[in-house]
C-alpha positions as CSV (number, residue, x, y, z in Angstrom):
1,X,184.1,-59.7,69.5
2,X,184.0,-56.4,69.9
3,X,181.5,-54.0,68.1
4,X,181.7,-50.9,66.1
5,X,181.6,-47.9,67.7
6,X,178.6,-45.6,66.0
7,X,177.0,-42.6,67.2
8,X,173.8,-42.7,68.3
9,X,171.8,-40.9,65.9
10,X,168.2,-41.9,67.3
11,X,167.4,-37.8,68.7
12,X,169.4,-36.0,65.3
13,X,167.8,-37.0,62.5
14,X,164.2,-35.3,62.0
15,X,161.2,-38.1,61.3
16,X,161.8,-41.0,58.7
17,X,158.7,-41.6,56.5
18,X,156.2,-43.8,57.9
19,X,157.0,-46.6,55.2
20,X,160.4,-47.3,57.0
21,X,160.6,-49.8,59.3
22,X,161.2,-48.7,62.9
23,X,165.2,-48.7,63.3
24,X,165.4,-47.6,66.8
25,X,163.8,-50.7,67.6
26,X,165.2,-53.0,65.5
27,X,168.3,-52.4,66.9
28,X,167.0,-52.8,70.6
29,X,166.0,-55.7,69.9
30,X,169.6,-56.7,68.3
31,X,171.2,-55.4,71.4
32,X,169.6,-57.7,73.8
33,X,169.7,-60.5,71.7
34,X,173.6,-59.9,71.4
35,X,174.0,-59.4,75.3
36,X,172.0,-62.3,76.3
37,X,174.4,-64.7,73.6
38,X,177.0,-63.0,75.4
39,X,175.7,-64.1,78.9
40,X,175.5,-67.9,77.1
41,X,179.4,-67.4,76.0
42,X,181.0,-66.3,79.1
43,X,179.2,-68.9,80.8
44,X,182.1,-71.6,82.0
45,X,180.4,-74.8,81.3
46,X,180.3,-74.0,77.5
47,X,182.8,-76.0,76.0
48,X,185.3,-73.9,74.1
49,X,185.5,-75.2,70.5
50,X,182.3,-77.9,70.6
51,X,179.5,-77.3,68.4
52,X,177.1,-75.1,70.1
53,X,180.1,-72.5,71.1
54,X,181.1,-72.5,67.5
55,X,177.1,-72.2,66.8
56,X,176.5,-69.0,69.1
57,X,179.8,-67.5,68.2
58,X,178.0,-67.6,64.1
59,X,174.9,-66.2,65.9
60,X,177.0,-63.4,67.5
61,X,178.9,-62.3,64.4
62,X,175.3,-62.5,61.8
63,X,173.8,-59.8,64.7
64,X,176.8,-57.5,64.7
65,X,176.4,-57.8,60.7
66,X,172.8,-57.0,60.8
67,X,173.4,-54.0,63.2
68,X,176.2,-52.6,60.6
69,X,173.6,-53.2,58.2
70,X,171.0,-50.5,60.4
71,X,173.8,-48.1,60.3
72,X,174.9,-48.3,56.9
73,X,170.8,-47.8,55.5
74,X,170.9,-45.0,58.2
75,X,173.9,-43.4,56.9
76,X,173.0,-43.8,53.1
77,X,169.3,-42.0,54.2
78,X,171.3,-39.2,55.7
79,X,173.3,-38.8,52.6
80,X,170.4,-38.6,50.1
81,X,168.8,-36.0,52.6
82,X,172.0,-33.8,52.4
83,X,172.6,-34.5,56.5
84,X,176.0,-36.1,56.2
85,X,178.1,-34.4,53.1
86,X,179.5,-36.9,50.7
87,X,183.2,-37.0,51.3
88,X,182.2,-38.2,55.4
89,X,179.9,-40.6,53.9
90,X,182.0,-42.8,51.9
91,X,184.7,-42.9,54.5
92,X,182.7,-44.1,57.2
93,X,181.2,-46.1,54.6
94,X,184.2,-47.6,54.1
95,X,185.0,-48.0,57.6
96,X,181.8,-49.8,58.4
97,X,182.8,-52.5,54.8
98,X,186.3,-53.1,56.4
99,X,184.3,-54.1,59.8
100,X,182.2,-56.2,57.4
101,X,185.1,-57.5,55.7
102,X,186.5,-58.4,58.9
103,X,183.6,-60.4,60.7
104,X,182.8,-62.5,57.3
105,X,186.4,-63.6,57.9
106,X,186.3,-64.7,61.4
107,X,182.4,-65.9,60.4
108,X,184.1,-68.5,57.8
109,X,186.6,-69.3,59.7
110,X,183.8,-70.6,62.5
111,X,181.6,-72.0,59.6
112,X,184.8,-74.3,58.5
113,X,185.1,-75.4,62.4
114,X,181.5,-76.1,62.5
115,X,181.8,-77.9,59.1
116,X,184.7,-79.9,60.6
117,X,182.5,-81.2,63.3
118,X,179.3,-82.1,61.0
119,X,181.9,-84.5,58.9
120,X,182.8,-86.2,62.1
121,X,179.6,-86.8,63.2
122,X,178.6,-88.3,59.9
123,X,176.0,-85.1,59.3
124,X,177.4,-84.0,56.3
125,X,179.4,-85.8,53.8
126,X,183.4,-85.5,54.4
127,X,184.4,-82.9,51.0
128,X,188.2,-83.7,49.4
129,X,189.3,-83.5,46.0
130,X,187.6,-87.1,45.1
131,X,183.9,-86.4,46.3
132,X,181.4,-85.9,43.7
133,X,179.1,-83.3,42.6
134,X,178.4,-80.0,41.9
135,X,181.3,-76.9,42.4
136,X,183.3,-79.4,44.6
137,X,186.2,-77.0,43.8
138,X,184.2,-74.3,44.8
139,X,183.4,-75.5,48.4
140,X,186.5,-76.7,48.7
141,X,187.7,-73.2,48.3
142,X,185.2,-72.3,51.0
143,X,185.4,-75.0,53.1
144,X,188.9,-76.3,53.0
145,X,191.5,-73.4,52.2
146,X,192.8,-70.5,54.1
147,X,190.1,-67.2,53.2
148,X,193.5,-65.3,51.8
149,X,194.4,-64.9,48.5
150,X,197.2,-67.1,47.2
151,X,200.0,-65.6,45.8
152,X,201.2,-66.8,42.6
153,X,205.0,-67.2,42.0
154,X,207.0,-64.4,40.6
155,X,207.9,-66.4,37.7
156,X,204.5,-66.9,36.9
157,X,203.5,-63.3,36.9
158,X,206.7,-62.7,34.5
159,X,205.0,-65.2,32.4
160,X,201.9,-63.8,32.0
161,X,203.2,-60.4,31.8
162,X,205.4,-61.5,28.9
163,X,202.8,-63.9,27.6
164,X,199.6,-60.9,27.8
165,X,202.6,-58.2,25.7
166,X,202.7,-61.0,23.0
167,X,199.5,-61.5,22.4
168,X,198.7,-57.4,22.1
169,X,202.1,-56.7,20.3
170,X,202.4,-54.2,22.6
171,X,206.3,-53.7,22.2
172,X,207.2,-50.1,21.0
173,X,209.1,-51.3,16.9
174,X,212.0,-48.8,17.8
175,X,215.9,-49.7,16.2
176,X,218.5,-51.1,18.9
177,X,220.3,-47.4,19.2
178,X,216.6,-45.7,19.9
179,X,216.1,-44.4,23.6
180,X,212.3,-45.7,22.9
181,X,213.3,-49.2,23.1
182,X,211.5,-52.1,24.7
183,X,208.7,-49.2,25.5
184,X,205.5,-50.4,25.9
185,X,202.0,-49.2,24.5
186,X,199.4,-48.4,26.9
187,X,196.0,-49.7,25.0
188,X,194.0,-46.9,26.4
189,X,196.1,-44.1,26.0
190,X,197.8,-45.4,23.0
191,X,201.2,-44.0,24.0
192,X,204.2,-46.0,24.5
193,X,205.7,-45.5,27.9
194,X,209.1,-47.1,29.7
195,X,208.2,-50.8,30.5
196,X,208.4,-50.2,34.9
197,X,205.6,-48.0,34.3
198,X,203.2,-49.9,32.2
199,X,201.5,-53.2,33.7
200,X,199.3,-56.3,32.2
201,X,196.3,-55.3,34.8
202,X,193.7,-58.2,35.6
203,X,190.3,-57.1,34.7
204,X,189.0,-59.7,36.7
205,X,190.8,-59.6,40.9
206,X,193.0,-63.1,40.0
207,X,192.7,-62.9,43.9
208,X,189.5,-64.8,43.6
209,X,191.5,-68.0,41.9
210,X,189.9,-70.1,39.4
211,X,187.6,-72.3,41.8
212,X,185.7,-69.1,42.6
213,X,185.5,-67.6,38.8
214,X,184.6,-71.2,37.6
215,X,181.8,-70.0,39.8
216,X,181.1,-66.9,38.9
217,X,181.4,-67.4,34.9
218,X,180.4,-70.6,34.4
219,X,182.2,-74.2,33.7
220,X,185.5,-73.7,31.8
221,X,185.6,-70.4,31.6
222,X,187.2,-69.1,35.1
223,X,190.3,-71.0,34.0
224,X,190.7,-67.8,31.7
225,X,191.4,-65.4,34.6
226,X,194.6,-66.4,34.2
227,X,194.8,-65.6,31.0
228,X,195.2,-62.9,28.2
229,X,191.6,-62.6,27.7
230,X,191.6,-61.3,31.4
231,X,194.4,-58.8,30.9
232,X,195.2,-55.7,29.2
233,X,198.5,-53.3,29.1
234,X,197.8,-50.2,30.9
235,X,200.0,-47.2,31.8
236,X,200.1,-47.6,36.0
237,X,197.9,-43.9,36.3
238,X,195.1,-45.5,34.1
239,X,195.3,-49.0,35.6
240,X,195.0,-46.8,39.2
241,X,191.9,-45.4,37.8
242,X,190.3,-48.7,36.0
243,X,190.6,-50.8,39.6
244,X,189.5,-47.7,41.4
245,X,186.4,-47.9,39.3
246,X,186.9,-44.1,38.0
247,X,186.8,-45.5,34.4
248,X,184.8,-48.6,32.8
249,X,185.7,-50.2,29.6
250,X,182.2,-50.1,26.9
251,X,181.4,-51.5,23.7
252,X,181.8,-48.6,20.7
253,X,179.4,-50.3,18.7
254,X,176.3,-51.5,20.0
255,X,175.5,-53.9,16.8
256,X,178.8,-55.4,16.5
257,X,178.4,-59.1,17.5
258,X,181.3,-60.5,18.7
259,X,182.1,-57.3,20.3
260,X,186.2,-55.9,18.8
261,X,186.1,-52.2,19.3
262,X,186.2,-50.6,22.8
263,X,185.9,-47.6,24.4
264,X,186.1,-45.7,27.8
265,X,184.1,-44.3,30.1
266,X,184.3,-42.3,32.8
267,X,182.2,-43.0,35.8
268,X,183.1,-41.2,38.7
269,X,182.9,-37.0,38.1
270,X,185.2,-35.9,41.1
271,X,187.8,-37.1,38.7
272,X,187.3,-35.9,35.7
273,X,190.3,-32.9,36.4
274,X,192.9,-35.9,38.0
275,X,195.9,-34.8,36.0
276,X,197.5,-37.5,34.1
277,X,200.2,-35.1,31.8
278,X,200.4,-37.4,29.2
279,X,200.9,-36.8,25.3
280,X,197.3,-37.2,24.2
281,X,196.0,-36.3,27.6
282,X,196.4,-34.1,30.3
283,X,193.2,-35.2,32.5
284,X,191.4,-38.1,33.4
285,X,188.1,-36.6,31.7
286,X,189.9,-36.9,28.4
287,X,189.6,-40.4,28.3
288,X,185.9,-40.2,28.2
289,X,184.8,-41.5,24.9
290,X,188.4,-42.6,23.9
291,X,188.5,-46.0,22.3
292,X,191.2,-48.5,22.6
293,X,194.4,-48.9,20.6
294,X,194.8,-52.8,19.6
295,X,197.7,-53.6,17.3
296,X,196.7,-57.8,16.9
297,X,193.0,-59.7,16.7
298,X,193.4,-60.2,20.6
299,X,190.8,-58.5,22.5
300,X,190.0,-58.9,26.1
301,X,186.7,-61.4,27.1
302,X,183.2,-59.6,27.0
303,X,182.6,-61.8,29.8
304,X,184.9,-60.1,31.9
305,X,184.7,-56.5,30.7
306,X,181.0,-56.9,31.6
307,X,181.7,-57.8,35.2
308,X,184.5,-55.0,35.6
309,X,181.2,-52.6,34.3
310,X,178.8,-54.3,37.1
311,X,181.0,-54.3,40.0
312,X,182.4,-50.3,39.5
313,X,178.7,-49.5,39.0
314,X,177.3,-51.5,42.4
315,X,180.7,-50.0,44.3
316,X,179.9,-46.2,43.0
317,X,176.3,-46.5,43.7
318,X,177.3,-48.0,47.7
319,X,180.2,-45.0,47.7
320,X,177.8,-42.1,46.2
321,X,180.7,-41.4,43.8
322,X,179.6,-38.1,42.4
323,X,177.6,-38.5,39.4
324,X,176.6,-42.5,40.4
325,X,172.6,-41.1,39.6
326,X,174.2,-40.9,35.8
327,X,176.1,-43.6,35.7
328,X,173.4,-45.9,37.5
329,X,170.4,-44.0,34.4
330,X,173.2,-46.2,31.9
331,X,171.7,-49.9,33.2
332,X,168.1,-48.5,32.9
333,X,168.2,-46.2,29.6
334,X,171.3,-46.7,27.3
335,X,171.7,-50.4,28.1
336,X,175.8,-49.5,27.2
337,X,176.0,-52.8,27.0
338,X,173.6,-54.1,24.4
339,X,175.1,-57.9,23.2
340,X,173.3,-60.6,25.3
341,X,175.3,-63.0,26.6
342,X,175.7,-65.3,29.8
343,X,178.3,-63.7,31.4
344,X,177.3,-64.0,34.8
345,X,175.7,-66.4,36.9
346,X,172.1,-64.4,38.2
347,X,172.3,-65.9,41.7
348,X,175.9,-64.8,42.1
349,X,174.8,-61.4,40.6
350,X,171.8,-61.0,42.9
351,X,174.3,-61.6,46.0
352,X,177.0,-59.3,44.5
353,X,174.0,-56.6,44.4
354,X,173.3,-56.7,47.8
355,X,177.1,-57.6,49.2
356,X,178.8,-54.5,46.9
357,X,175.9,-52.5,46.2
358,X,173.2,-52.8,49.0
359,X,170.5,-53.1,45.6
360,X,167.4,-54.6,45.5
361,X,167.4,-57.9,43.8
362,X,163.9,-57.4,42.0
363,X,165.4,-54.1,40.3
364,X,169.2,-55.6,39.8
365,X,167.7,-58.5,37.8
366,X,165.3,-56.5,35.9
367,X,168.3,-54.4,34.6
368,X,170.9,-57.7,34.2
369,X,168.6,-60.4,33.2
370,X,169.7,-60.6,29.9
371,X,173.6,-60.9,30.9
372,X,173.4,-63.6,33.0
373,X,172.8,-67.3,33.4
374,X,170.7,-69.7,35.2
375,X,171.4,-72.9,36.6
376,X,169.2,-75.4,38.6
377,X,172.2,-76.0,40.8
378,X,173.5,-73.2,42.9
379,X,175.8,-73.0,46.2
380,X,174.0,-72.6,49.4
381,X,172.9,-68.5,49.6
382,X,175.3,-68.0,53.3
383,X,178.3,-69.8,50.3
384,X,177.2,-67.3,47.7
385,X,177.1,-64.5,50.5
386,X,180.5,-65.1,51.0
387,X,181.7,-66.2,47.5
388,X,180.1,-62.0,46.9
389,X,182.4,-61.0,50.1
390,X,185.7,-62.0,48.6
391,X,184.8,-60.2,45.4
392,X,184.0,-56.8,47.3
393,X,187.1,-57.3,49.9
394,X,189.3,-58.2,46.3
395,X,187.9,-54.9,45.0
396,X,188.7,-52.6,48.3
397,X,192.1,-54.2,48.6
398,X,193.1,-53.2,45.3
399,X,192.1,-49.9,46.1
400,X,193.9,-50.1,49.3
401,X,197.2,-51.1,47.3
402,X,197.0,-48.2,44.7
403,X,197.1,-45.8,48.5
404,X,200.2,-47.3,49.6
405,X,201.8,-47.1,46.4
406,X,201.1,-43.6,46.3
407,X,202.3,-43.0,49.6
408,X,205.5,-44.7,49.0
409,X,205.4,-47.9,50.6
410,X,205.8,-51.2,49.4
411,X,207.0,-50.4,46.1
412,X,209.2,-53.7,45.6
413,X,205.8,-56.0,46.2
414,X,204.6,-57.7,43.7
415,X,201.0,-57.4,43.4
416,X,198.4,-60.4,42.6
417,X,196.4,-58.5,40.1
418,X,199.0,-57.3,38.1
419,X,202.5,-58.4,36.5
């Protein structure tokens, strides 16, 4: 497996305060451990595929993931110290994720094979549809089907594309002979647009399929990703900017309980002057403050508005989006979100934190506590590691889809997040 390629920044960068822990030796030390389990893998007694190849090949892949770790603390300190500018930052940030990204794959994919073997041997319990106890569906999403997403049918994302402009009214009320007709309204903007270039966007990645959201949100209620309560009707520009976390989606009223107005926000400042040419506005920054048109009692879930808000917040605090100081000051003054509710399950926030976000837990819970939910039963943490992974590679491969849109290419795909 072959590593990342880094430059060595042990002589450029002036002293670290003394309160950091010594990096250039820390990763020493991960070198020779990673050289010797190399020695142990090339040697041609080991049995390719028994347990203890599988098990060194896990050991392998957790050091590589700890030495990306060293460089991604070492590049975040020389951004905050004005040594690396911003822009460079968050693409080799985002170069070191897709490595990440990358190596939890081929770490499941062993963890499976090693899991395979345990059930076997009689070590664990065998998992199928019919065993019992807790998140079965979960592990067996883990455990038991391939890591990529599963593409629903085109007829289904018809349907809930037709079934999500129902629910909003959404349809422009325009006479057979008007050129308006069959427009659609964009609920941010307001504006009615030509229906190819309006989409019912997921606010939650449906990548993630219901086993995992179940998860994530609690019994009963990741069913709903599929849903209308986790769509809304967005012009393609601002659904672009919503997945790209550029813009969050707030309560307007901080008393209202439950919550029916919304407004938007704009997170990241380097696109505040993104032109968008549109009636009502003409940049991105004119959205700031805007609040949602709704023509029905429909309203998205709270639920997963709120986790749209945490995961843009962890991702523009990992990318230094400018202006991510501001946005972060909104969990720890404002509180923009004020209505308590269980949203989220805490473990599964704690492991987003340090998956998307690289945040400590003791300051992610203090700000979240009262969003989330507790339960005696959890996953494993390595299963919540990963269940965190897919969210942040569902996040980045939105992203990566808006890019190739942009540039052209696979226009005629459909997409799993949107219909």
């Amino acid at each position: 497996m072959e590593s990342l390629q880094v430059p060595d920044r042990s002589t450029s960068l002036p002293d670290r305060p003394t309160s950091l822990p010594d990096r250039n030796e820390r990763r020493l030390k991960l070198q020779a451990s990673r050289q010797d389990l190399k020695r142990k893998l090339s040697d041609n007694a080991l049995e390719r595929g028994s347990k203890r190849c599988i098990q060194l090949q896990i050991d392998d892949i957790e050091l590589e993931r700890e030495e990306l770790a060293l460089d991604r603390d070492e590049m975040s300190w020389e951004a905050e110290h004005k040594m690396m500018d911003n822009k460079k930052y968050r693409t080799a940030r985002r170069t070191i994720n897709g490595r990440i990204v990358s190596l939890g794959d081929d770490l499941w994919q062993l963890k499976r094979e090693l899991r395979v073997i345990n059930e076997m041997d009689g070590k664990v319990a065998i998992l199928t549809p019919d065993s019992e106890g807790a998140f079965v569906s979960a592990l067996l999403r883990l455990y038991k089907d391939p890591t990529s997403s599963r593409k629903r049918s085109s007829a289904m994302q018809s349907e809930m594309r037709r079934s999500t402009i129902k629910a909003y009214n959404a349809t422009h009320p325009a006479t057979d002979d008007s050129p308006e007709k069959g427009w659609l309204q964009c609920q941010v903007t307001g504006e009615f647009f030509p229906d190819n270039t309006v989409k019912a966007a997921h606010i939650v990645p449906a990548s993630l399929g219901t086993e995992l959201a179940t998860y994530i949100f609690g019994e009963e209620k990741g069913t709903r990703i599929f849903s209308v309560d986790n769509c809304l009707i967005l012009h393609t520009d601002i659904e672009r900017a919503f997945d790209n976390g550029n813009i969050v989606i707030l309560p307007v009223d901080l008393t209202k309980t439950p919550i029916r107005r919304w407004r938007v926000a704009l997170v990241n400042d380097s696109c505040r002057n993104q032109g968008l040419y549109m009636k009502s506005v003409n940049i991105l920054g004119d959205l700031d403050g805007k609040e949602l048109v709704f023509q029905t009692q429909q309203r998205p879930a709270a639920r997963f508005l709120y986790y749209h808000f945490v995961v843009t917040l962890l991702r523009c605090r990992q990318y230094k989006q400018p202006g991510w100081e501001r946005v972060w000051a909104m969990l720890k003054t404002n509180r923009p979100w004020p209505t308590p509710g269980p949203y989220l399950r805490r473990s599964m926030l704690m492991a987003l934190a340090q998956a998307v976000g690289n945040v400590d837990e003791a300051e992610m819970e203090k700000l979240v506590e009262s969003n989330t939910f507790c339960d005696e039963k959890c996953l494993a943490k390595d299963e919540e590691e990963e269940v965190a992974r897919r969210v942040g590679e569902s996040h980045e491969e939105l992203v990566k889809a808006h890019e190739k849109r942009a540039l052209g290419l696979d226009e005629d795909d459909e997409e799993e997040d949107e219909a």
